[in-house]
C-alpha positions as CSV (number, residue, x, y, z in Angstrom):
1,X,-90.4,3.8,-177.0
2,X,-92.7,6.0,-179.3
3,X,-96.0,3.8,-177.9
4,X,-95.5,4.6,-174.7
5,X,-94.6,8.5,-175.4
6,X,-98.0,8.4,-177.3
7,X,-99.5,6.5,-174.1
8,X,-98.3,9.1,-171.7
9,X,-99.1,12.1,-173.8
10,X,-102.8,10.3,-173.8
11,X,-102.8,9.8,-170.1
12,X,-101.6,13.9,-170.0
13,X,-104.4,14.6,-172.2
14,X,-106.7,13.1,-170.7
15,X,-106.3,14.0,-167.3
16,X,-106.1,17.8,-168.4
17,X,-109.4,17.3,-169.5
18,X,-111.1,15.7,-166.6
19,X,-109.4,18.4,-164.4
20,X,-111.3,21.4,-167.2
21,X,-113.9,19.3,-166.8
22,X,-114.2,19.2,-163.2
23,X,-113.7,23.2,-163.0
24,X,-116.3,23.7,-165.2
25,X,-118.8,21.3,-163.5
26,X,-118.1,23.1,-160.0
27,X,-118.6,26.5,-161.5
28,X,-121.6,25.5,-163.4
29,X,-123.5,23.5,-160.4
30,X,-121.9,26.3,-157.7
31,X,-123.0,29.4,-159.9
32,X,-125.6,27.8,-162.5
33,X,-127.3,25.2,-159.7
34,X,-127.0,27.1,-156.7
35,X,-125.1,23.9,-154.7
36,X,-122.3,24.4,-151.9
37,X,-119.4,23.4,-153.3
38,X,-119.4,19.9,-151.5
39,X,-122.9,19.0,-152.7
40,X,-121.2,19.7,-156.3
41,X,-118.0,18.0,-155.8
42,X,-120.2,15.1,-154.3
43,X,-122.1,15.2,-157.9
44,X,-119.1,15.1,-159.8
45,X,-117.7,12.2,-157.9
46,X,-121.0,10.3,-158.4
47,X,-121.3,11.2,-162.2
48,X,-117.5,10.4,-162.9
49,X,-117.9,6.9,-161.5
50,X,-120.7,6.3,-163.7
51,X,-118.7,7.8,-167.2
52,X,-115.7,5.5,-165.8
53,X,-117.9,2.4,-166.1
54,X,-119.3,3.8,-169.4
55,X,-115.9,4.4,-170.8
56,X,-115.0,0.9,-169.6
57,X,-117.8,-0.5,-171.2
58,X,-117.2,1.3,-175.1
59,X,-113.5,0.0,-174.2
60,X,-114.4,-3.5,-173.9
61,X,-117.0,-3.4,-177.3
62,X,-114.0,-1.5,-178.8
63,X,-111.5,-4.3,-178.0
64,X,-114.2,-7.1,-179.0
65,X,-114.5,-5.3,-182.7
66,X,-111.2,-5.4,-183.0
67,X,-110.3,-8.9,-182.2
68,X,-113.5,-10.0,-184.7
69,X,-111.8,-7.7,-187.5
70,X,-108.5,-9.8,-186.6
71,X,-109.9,-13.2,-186.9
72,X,-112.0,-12.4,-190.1
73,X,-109.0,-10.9,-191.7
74,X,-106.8,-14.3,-190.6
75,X,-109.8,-16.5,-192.0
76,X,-109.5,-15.0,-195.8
């Protein structure tokens, strides 16, 4: 039960962060860029996808480290 409070408390965290993130991205291209806010909303979109496949990406190394560590440990 405490792994998935943790997990949901992540999730929370995480999508608190994307949702500063977003606000700050708006305001920065809106005010900072000079973009309408759909030509910055577009941006985000387009830059989110790419950190989403990034993300998955250190996930899967991450995962592939780990099961190495597991097999070596097994193997001594």
């Amino acid at each position: 039960m405490s792994d998935q409070i943790t997990k949901e408390q992540e999730v929370e965290i995480q999508q608190r962060y994307k949702k500063a993130h977003y606000k700050g991205w708006l305001n920065q291209q809106i005010v900072g860029g000079g973009k309408t806010f759909e030509e910055a909303q577009e941006s985000f979109n387009k830059n989110d996808v790419i950190a989403g496949k990034y993300l998955e990406k250190l996930s899967s190394i991450h995962n592939t480290i780990l099961e190495q560590a597991k097999e070596l440990s097994k193997s001594k």
